[in-house]
Every structure is written in C-alpha cells, then in structure tokens.
N, C-alpha and C positions, 0 to 999 in steps of 0.2 A: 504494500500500500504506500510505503514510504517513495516507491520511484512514481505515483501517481500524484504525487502533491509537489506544489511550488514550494521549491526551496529557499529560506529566506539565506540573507547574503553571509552572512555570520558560517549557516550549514556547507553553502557552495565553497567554502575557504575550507574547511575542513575533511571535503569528498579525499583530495588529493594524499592528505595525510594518513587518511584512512586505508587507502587502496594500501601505499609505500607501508603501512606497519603489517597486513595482511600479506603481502608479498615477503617483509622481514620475518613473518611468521611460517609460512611456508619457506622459507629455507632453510631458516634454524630446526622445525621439526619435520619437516618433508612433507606434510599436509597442513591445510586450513584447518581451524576450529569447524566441529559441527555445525553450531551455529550461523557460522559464516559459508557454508558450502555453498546451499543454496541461490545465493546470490554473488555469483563471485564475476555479474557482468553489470551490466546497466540496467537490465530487465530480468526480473526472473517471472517468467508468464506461472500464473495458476493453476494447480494440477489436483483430479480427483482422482481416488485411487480405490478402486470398487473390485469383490472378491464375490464369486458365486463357486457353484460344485468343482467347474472344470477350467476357470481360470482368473487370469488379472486383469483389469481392465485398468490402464491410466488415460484419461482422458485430460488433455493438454489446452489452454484456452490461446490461439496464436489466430489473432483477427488480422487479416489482409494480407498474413503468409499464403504463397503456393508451394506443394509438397516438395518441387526441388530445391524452397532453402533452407529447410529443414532436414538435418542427421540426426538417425536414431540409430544406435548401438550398443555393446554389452561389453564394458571393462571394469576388468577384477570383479565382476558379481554384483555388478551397478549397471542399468539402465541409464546410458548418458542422451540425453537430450541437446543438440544444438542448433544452435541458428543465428541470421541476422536478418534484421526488421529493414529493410532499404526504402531510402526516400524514392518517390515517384517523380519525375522532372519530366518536365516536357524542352526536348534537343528541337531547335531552339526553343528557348523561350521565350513562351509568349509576351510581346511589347503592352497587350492592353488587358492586362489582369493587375490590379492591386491587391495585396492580400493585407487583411486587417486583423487577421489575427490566423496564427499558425499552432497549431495542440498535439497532432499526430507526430507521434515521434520516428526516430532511429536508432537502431538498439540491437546490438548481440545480445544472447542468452545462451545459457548454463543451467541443467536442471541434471539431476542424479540423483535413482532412486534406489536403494538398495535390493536385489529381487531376493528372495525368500529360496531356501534349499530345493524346494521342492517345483522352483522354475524350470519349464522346459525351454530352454534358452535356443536352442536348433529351431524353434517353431514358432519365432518371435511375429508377430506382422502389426504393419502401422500403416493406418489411412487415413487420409482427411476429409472432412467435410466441414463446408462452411463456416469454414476458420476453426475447428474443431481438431486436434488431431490424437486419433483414438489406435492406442498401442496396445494389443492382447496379446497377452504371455499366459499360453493355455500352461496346466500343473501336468507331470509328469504320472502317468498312469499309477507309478506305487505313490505319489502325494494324495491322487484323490480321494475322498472320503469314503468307504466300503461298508453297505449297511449288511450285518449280518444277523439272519433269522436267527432268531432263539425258537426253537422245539421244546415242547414237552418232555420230560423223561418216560421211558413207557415202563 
C-alpha cells in the first residue's frame, strides 16, 4: 500500500538510504530480511494464494501487463515472480495532447513464494486474464489428501 500513496518529501530522501542498507544487508548475510523480500523492487503487485484437494492457486493482480512481460519460475523451492510495468508512449509524440495530471506508473516487480513439499513443481502452468495472472501448482499425487473407508469389524 505504501508504493500507492504520495510520498511526502522528508520519505523521498530516505527511499535511497533505505534501498543502500538493504543491499549492505544482503551482503553481509547473503539474503534480505523476510520482511523485506517481498518488496525488494518498486512495486510489489498483490497476491492471493488459494488451496483446494488437488492444488495451489496464486492468483497475481498485474493490471495493463501482457503475458510476455511477465517471468514465472521455481528457484531453490520459491515460486519467483517477475516483471516490468512499461510506460506506453506514442513515437512521435503527439504535439496536441496536454496532460494534466499523470498516476499510472512504471515499475519492476519481485514476488517469491515459498511452495510447500508436496508441490508438483514439473507441472507448474500460468495464464493470464484480464490483468489477472493465475499460476497453478497442482500437489503431487502422495500430497493429496486420501479418504479412507472405515469398515465394521465382522
């Protein structure tokens, strides 16, 4: 929420510093703080992450992306998420357009989710819709859950 609001001028002096101790932090322990994974770009877009019998769903909210700027991939047991948001320009541009106020932004992103042992990571698939991009990471046949009949004894 914090990259959706105007930063006052005091915050924009301190992004800079912020970023340099988080880079001095991953070098000294060779990863970010938890905390800090999530957002280790300009945007970190909103993610829901929904479980039924036979798999994962992360459903990813990336409005005005198409699926070739978005990478989805599996390192070290993490589902990485990447992308860049790109401004829209018109070659030339246009001489009789004023704009009076500009809001859409441009922005990489960084999302990593940890998947669970029982990921089938071979049978990963991601599509998008309507700015939408929905990644299913079905469970691995001994994860799934096995209802087993109880009998009588005779």
């Amino acid at each position: 929420m914090r990259s959706l609001l105007p930063l006052r001028r005091d915050e924009e002096m301190l992004l800079p510093m912020e970023r340099e101790f988080d880079r001095a932090l991953a070098r000294f322990f060779g990863v970010l703080p938890e905390e800090k994974r999530p957002v280790m770009s300009e945007w970190a877009p909103r993610l829901d992450i929904e479980e039924n019998e036979k798999a994962i769903l992360v459903r990813v909210d990336l409005p005005g992306m198409e699926a070739p700027e978005v990478s989805v991939s599996v390192e070290d047991g993490m589902l990485v998420l990447r992308g860049e948001r790109r401004e829209e320009r018109e070659e030339p541009p246009a001489r009789d357009r004023t704009y009076h106020r500009t809001e859409r932004f441009v922005a990489r992103f960084y999302r990593a989710v940890k998947l669970p042992p029982g990921a089938d990571v071979e049978h990963i698939a991601a599509a998008t819709r309507a700015g939408v991009l929905t990644v299913t990471i079905p469970k691995k046949v001994e994860a799934m859950p096995r209802k087993i009949e109880v009998k009588p004894e005779a």
